[in-house]
PAZAPA-4460 file (N, C-alpha, C; in steps of 0.05 Angstrom, whole numbers, plus 32768, in hexadecimal, padded with zeros to 4 digits):
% residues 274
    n_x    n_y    n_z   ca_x   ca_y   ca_z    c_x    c_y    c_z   seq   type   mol
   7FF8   7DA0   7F78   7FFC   7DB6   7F8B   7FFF   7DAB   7FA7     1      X     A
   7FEC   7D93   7FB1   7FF3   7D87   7FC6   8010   7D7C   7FCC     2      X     A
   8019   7D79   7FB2   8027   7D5F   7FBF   804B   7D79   7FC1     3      X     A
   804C   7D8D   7FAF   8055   7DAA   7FB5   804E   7DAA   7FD7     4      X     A
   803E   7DB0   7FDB   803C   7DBE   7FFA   803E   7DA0   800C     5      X     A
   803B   7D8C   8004   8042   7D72   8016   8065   7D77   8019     6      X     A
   8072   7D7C   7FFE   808D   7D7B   8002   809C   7D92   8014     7      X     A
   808F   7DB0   8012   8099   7DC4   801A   809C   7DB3   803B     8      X     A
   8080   7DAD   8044   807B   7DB0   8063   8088   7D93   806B     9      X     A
   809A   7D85   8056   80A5   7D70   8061   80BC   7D6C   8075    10      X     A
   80D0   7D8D   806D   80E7   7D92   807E   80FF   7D8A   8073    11      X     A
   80F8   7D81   8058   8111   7D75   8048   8119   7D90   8044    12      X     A
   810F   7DA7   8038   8117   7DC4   8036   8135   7DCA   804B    13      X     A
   8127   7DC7   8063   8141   7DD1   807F   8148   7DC1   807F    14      X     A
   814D   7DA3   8076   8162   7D94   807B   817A   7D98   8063    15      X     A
   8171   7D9D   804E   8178   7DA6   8036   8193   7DC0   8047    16      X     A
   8181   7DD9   8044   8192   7DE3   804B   81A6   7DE5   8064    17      X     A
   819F   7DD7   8074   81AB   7DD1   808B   81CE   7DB9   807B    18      X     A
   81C2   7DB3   8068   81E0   7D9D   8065   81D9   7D7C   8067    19      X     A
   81B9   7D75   8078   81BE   7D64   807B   81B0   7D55   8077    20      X     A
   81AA   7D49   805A   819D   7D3C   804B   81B8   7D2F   8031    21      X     A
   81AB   7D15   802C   81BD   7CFC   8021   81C5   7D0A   8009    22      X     A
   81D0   7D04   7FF4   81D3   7D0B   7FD9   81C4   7D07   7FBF    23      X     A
   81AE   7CF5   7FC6   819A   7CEC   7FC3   818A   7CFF   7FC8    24      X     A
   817C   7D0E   7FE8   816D   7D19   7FDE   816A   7D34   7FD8    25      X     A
   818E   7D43   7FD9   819B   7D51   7FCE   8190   7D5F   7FB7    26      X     A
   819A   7D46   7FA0   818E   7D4D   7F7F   816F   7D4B   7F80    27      X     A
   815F   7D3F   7F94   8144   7D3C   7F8E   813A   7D5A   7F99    28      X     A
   814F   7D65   7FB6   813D   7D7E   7FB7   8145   7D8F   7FA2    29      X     A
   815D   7D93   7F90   815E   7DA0   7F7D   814F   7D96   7F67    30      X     A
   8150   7D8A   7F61   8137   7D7D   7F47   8121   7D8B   7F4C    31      X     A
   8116   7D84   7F62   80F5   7D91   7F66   80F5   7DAE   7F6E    32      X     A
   810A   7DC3   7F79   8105   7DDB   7F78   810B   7DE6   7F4F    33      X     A
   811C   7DD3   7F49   811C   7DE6   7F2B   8102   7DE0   7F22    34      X     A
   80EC   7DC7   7F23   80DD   7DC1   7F1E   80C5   7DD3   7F26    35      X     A
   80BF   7DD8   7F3E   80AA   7DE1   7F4C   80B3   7DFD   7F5D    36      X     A
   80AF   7E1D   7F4E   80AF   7E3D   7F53   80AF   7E38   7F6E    37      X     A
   808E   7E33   7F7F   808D   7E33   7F9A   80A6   7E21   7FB1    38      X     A
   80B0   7E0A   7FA2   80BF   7E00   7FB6   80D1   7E0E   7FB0    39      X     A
   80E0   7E1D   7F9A   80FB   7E30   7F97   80FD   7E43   7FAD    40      X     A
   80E4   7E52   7FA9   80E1   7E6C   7FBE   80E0   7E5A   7FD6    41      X     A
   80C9   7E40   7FDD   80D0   7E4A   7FF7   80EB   7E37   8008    42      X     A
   8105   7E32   7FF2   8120   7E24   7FFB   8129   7E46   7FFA    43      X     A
   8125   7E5B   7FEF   812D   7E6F   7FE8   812B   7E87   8009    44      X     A
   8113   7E7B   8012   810B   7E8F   802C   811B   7E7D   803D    45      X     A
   811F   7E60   8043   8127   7E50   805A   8144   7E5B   8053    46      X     A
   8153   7E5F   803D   816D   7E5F   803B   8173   7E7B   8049    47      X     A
   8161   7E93   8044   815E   7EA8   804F   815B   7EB5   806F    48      X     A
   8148   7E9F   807C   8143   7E96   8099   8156   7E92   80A2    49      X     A
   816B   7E79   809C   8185   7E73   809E   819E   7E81   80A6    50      X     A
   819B   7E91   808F   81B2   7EA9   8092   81A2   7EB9   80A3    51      X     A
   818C   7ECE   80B1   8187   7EDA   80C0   818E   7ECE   80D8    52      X     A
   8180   7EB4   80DF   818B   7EAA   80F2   819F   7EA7   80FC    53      X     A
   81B6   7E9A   80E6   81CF   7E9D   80EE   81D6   7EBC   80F4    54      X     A
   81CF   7ECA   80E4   81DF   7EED   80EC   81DD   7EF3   8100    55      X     A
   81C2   7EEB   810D   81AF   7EF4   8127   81BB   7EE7   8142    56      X     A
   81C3   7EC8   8139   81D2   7EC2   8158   81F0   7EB6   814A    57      X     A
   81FA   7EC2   8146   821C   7EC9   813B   8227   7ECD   815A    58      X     A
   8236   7EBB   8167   8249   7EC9   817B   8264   7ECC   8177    59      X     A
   826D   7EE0   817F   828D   7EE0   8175   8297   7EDB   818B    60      X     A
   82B0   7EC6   8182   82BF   7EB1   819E   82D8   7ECB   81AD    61      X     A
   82D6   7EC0   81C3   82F1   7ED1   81D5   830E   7EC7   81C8    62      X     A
   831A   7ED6   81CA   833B   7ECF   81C6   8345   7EBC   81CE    63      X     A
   833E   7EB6   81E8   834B   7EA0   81F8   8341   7E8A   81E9    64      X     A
   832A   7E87   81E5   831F   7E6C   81D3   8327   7E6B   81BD    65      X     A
   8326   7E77   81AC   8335   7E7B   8192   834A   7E74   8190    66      X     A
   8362   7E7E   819D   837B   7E67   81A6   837F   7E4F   81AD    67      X     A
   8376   7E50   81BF   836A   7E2D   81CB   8361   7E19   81AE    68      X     A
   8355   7E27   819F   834B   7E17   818C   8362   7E0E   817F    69      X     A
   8368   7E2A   8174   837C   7E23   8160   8398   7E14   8167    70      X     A
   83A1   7E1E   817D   83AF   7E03   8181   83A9   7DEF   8190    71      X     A
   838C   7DE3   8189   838E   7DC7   818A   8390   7DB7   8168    72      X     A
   8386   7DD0   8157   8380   7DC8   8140   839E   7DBB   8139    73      X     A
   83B3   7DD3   813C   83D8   7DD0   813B   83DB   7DB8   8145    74      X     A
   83D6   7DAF   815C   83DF   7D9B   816A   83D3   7D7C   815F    75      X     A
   83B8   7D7C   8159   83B2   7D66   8146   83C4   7D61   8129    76      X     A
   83C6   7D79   8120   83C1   7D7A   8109   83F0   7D6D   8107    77      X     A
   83FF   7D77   811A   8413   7D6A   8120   8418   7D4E   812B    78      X     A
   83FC   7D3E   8136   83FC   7D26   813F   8401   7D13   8127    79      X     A
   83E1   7D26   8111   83E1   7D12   8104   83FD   7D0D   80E5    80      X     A
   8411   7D2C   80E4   8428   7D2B   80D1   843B   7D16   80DF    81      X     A
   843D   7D0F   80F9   844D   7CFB   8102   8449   7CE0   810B    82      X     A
   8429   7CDC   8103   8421   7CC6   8104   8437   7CB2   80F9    83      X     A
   8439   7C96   8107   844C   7C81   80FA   8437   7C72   80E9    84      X     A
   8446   7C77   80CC   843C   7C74   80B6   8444   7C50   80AE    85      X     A
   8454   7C4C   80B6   845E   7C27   80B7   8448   7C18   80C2    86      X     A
   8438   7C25   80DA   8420   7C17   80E3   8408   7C16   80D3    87      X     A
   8407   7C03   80C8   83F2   7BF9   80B4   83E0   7BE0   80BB    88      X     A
   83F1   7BD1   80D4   83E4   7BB9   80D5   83CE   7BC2   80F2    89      X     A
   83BA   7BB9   80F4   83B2   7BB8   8110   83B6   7BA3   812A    90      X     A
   83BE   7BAD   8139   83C6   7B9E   8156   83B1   7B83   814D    91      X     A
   8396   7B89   8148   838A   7B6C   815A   8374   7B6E   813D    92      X     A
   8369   7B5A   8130   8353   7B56   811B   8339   7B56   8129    93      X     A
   8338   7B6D   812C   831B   7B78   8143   8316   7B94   813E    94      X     A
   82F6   7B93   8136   82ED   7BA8   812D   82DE   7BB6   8145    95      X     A
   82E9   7BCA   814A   82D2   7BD9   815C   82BE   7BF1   8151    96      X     A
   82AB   7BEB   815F   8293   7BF1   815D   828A   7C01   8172    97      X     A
   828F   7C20   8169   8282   7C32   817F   826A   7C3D   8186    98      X     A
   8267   7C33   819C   824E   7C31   81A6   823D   7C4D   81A3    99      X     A
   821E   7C47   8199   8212   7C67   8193   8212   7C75   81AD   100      X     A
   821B   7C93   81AF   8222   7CA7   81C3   8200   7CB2   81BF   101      X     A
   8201   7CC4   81D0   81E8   7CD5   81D7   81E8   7CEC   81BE   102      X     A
   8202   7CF1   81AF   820B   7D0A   81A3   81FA   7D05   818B   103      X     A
   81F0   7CEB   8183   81E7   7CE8   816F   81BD   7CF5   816C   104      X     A
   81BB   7CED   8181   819F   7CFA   818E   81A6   7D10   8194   105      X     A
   81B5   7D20   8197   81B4   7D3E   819E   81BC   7D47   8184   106      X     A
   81CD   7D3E   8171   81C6   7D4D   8156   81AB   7D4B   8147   107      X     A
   819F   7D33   814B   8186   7D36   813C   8175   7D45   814A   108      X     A
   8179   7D4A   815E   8161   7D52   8179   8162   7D77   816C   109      X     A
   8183   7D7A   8173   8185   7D96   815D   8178   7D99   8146   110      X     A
   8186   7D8C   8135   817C   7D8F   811A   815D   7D98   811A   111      X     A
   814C   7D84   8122   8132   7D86   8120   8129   7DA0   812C   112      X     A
   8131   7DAF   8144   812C   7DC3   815E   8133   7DD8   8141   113      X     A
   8147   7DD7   8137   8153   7DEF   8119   8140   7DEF   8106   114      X     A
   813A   7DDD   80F8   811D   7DDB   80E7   810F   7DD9   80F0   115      X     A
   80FB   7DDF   8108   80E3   7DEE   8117   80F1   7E07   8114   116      X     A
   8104   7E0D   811F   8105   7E35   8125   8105   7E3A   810E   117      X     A
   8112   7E29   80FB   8113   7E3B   80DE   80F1   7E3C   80C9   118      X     A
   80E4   7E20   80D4   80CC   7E26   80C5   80BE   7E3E   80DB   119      X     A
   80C4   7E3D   80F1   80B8   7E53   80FA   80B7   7E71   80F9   120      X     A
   80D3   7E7E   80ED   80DB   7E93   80E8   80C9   7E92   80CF   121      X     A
   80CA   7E7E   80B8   80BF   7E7C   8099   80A2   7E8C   8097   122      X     A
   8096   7E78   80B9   807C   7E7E   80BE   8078   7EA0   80C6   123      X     A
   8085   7E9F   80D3   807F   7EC0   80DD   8091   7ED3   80C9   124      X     A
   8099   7ECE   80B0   80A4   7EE3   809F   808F   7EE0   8088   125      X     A
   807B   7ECD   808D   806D   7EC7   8071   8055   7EDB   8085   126      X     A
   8053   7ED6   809C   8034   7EE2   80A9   803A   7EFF   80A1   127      X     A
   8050   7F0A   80B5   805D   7F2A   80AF   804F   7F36   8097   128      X     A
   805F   7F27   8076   8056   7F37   8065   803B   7F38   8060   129      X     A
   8027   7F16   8060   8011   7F22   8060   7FFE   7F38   8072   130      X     A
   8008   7F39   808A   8004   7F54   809D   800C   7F6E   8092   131      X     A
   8020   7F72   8087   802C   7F84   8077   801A   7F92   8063   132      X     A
   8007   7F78   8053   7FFE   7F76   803F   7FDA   7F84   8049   133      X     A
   7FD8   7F76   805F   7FBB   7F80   806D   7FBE   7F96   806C   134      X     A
   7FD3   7FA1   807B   7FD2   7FC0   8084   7FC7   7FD0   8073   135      X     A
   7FE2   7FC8   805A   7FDF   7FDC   803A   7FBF   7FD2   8035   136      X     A
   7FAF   7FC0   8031   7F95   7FC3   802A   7F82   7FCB   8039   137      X     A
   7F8A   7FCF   804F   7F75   7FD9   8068   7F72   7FFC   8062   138      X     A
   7F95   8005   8058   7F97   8021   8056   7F89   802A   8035   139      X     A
   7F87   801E   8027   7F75   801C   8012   7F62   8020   8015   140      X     A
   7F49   800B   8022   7F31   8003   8026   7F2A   8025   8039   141      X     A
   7F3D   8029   804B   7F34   8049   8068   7F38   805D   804B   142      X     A
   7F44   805A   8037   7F47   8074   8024   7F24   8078   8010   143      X     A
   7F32   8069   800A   7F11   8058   7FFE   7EF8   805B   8008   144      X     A
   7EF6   8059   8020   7EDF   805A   8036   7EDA   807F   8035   145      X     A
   7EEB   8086   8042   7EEC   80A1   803A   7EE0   80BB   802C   146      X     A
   7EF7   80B0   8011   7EE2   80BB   7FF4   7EC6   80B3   7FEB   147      X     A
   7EBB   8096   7FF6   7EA9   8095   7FF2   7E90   80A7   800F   148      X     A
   7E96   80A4   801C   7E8D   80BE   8036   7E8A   80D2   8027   149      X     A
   7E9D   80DC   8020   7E9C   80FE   8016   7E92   8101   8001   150      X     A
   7E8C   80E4   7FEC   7E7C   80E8   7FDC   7E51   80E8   7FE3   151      X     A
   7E56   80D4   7FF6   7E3A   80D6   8001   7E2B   80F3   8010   152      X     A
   7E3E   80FB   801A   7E44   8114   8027   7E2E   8122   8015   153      X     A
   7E47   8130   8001   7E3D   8141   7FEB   7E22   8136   7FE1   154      X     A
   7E1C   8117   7FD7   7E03   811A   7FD1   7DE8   8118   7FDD   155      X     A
   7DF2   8119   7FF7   7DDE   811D   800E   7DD6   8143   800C   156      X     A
   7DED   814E   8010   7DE7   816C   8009   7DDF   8177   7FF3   157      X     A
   7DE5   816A   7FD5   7DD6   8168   7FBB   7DBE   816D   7FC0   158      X     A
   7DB9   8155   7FCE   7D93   8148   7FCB   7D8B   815A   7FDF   159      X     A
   7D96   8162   7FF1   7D81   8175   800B   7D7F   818D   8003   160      X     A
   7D8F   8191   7FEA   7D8B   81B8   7FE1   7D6E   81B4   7FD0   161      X     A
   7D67   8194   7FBF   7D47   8198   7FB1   7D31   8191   7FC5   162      X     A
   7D3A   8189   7FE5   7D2B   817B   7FF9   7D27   8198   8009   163      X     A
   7D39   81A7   8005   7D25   81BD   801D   7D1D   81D5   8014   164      X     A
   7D0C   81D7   8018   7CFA   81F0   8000   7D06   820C   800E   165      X     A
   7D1A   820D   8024   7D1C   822B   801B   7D33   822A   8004   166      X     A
   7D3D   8218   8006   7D45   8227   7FDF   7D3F   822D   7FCD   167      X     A
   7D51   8239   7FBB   7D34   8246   7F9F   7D4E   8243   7F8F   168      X     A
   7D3A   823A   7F77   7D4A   8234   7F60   7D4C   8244   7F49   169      X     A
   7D69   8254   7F46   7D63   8264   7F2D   7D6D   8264   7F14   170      X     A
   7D60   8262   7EFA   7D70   8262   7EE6   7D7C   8274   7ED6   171      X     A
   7D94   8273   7ED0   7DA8   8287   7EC3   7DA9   828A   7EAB   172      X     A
   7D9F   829E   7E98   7DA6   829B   7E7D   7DB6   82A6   7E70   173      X     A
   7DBD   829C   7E5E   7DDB   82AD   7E4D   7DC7   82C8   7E46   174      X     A
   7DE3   82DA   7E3F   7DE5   82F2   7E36   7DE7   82FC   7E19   175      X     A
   7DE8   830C   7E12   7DF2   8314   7DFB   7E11   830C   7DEF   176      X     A
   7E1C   8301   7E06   7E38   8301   7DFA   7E3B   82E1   7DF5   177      X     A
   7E23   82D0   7E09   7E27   82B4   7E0B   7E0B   82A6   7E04   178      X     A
   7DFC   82A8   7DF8   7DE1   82A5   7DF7   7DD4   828C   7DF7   179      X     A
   7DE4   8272   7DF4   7DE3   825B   7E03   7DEC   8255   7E16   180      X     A
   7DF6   8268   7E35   7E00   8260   7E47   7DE1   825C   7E4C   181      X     A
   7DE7   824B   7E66   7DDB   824B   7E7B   7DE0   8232   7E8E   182      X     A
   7DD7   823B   7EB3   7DDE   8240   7EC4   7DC3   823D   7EDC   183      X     A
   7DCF   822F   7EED   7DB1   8224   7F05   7DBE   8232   7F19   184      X     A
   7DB2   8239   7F2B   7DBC   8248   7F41   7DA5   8238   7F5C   185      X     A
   7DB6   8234   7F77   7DA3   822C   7F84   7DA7   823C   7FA3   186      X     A
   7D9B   824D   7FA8   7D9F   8260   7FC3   7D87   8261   7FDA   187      X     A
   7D8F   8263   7FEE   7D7D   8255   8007   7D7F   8275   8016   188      X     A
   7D6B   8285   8016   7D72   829C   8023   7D6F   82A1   8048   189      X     A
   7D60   8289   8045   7D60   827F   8067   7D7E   8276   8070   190      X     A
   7D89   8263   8061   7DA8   8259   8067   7DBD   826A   805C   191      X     A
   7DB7   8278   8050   7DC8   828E   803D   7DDD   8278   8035   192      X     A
   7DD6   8261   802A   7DE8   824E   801A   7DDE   825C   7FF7   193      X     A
   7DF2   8258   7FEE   7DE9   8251   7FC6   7E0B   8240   7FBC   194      X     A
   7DF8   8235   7FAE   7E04   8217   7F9D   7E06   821D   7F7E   195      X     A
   7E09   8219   7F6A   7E07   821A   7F58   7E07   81F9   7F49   196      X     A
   7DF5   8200   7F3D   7DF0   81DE   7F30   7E0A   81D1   7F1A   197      X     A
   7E1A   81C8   7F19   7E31   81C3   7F05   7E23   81B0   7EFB   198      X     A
   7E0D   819C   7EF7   7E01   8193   7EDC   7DF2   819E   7ED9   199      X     A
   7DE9   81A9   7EDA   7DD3   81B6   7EB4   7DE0   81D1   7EB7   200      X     A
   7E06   81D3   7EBF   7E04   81ED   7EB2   7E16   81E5   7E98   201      X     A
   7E12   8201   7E80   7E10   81FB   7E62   7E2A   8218   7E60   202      X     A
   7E49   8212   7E63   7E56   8227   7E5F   7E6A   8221   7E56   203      X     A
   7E7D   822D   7E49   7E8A   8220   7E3C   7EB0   8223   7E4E   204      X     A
   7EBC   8210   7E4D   7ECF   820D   7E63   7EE7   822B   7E59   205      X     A
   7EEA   8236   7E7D   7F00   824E   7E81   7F1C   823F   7E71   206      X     A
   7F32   8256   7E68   7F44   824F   7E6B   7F5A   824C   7E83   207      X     A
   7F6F   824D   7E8D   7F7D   8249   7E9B   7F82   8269   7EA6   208      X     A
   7F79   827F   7E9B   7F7F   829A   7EA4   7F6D   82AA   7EA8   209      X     A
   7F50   8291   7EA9   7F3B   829D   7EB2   7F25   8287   7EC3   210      X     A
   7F0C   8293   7ED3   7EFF   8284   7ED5   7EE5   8294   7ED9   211      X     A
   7ED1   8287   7EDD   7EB8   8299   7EE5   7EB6   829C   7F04   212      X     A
   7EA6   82B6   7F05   7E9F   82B8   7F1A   7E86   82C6   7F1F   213      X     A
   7E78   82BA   7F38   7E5F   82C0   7F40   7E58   82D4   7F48   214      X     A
   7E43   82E3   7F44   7E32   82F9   7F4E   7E16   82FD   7F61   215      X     A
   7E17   8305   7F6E   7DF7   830C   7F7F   7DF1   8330   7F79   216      X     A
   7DE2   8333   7F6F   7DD7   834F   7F70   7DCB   835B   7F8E   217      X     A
   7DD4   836A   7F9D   7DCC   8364   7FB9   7DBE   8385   7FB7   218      X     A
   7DAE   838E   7FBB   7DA2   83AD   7FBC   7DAF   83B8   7FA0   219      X     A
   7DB1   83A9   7F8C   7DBE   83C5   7F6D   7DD7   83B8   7F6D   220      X     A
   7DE7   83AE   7F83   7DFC   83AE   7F80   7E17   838D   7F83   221      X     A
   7E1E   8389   7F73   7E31   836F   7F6C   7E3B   8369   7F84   222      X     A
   7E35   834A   7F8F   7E3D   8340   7FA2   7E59   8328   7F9A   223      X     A
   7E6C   8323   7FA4   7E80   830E   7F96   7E78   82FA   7FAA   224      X     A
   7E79   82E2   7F98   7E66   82C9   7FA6   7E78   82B5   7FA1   225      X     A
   7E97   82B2   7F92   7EAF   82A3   7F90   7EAA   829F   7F74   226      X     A
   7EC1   8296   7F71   7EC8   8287   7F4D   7EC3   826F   7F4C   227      X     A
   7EC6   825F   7F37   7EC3   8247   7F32   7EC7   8239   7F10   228      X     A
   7ED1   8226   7F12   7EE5   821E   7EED   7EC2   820E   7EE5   229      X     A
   7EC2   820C   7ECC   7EB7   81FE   7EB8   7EBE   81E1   7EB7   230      X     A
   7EDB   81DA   7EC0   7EE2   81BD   7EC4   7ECF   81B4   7EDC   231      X     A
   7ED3   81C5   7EF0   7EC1   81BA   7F0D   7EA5   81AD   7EFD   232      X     A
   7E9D   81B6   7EF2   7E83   81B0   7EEF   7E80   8197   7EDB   233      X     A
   7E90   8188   7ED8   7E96   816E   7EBF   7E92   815B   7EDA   234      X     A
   7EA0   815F   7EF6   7EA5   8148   7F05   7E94   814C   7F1A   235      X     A
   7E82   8161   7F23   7E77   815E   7F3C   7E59   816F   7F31   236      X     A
   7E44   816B   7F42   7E27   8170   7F3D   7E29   8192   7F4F   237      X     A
   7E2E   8194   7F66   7E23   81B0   7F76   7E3A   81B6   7F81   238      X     A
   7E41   81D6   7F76   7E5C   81E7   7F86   7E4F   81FD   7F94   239      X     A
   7E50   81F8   7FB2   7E4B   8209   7FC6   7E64   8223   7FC0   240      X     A
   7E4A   8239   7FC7   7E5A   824D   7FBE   7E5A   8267   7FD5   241      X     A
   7E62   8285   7FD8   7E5B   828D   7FE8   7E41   8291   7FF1   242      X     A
   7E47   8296   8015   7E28   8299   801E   7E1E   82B6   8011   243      X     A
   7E02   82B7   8011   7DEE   82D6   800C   7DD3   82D6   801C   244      X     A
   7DD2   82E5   8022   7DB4   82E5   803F   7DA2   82F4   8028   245      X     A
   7DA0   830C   800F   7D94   831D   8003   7DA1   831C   7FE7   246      X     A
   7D92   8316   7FCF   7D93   8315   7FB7   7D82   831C   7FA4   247      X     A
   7D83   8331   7F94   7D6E   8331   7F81   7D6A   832A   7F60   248      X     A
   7D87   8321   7F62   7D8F   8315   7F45   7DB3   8302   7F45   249      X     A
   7DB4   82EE   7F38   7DCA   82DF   7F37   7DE1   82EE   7F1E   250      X     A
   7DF0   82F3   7F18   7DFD   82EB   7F02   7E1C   82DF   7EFA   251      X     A
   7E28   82D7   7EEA   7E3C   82D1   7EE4   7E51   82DA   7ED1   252      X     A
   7E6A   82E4   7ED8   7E7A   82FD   7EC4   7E99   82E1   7EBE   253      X     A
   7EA2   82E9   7EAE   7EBB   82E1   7EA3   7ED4   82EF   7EB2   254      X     A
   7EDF   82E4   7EC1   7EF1   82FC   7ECD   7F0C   82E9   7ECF   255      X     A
   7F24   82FF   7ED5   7F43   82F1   7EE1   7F3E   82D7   7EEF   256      X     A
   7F4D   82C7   7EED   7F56   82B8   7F03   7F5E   82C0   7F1F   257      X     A
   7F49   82B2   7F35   7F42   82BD   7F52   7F32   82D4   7F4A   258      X     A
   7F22   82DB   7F38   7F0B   82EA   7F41   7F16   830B   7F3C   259      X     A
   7F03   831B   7F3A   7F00   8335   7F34   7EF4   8342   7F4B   260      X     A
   7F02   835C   7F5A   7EE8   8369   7F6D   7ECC   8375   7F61   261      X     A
   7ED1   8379   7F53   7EB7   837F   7F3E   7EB7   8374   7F23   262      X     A
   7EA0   8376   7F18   7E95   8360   7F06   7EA8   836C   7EEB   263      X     A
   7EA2   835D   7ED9   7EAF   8364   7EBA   7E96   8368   7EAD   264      X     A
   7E8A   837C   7EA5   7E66   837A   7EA1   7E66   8370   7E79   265      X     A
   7E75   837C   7E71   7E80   836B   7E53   7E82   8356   7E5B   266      X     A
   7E8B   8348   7E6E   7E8F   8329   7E71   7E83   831C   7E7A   267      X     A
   7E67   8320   7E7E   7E4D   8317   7E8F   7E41   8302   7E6C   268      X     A
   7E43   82E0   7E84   7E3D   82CF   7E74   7E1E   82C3   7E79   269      X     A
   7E11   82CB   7E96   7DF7   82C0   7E9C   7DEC   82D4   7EAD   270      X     A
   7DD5   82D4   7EAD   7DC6   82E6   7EBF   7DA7   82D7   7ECD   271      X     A
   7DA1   82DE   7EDC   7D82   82DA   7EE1   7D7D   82E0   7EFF   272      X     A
   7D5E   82F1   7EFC   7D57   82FA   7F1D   7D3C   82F0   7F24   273      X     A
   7D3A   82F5   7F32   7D1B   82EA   7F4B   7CFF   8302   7F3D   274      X     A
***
């Protein structure tokens, strides 16, 4: 794996794609990317870098230059169809030898200045996505954080309805129609909160065109204290329910979906009073 990441960070990669590496080490950088996934991908991002780069500083030439060019290209390219082809011998048996120009240090000087910007772009498109990647787990972890809040929440308020004695705890028993229901009720007549206990209640799940709903007996007469499904009570411990300041009995009726203004008294599944 070292010797993988010795080769990536060697620069043979951008010279590769740049054109300018021997033929020699040509087949060797192909040999070792078919060989080694990581060096494929990362000749795969520099080749990618490359073309951005190029797209990014693309200048398109003026007219006037574009002419100019092309006929100098015409004009060589007529020197050399009329070249005298009989001259084969040379004037003098003397080899010249041109002397190294500066041009030769300013292409390498390039070259190398091109593979820095290109490992540099590599670098900051590899940081990006893992930044990319933070974000998405950061927005996870704040979701996460959250639900678990709102779970502590609730069982902070669980535990403080058996922690403060003005609540009173009442139990619901089935009826004639349900005679194994039953049903915890928990009402604070100082806070005019009531909860209903969803574990230890024992009822058997609404259908979809019904649900239960709660009762307060307030002076003789049926108070609506909201509905609530039989599923609720599989996934969560206490469903705050309406407030009541005066109660002299709880009960629970079978009614429509969203509740009845008055009770279904045939459909009364729990009962119990103070």
């Amino acid at each position: 794996m070292n010797e993988v990441k010795a080769y990536i960070e060697s620069g043979i990669l951008e010279l590769y794609v740049l054109g300018d590496v021997s033929p020699e080490e040509r087949v060797q950088v192909e040999q070792m990317a078919a060989t080694h996934p990581a060096i494929k991908a990362e000749l795969h991002e520099v080749e990618q870098a490359m073309e951005f780069y190029a797209e990014e500083n693309a200048v398109q030439p003026s007219e006037q230059h574009r002419a100019r060019t092309l006929g100098s290209v015409l004009t060589n390219f007529a020197d050399d169809t009329t070249f005298d082809k009989k001259r084969t011998q040379p004037e003098a048996n003397v080899v010249q030898l041109n002397p190294p120009g500066k041009g030769s240090f300013y292409k390498y000087a390039f070259a190398a200045s091109l593979v820095m910007l290109i490992g540099s772009l590599v670098a900051l498109y590899n940081v990006y996505n893992k930044l990319q990647h933070s974000n998405q787990q950061l927005l996870v972890l704040n979701t996460q954080n959250e639900r678990f809040s709102k779970v502590i929440n609730q069982m902070g308020e669980e535990i403080s309805v058996f922690r403060d004695p003005s609540f009173k705890l009442l139990t619901l028993k089935g009826t004639d129609k349900m005679p194994s229901a039953k049903m915890t009720v928990a009402w604070s007549p100082v806070k005019k909160k009531v909860m209903i206990d969803m574990g230890g209640t024992e009822l058997p799940k609404n259908d979809t065109n019904h649900q239960y709903q709660l009762w307060a007996i307030v002076n003789g007469k049926p108070v609506d204290l909201g509905v609530f499904d039989k599923a609720i009570a599989d996934s969560v411990d206490m469903v705050p329910m309406k407030p009541v300041a005066l109660a002299s009995a709880f009960a629970v009726t079978l009614e429509p979906r969203g509740g009845s203004v008055n009770p279904t008294m045939n459909e009364m599944v729990v009962i119990g009073q103070f």
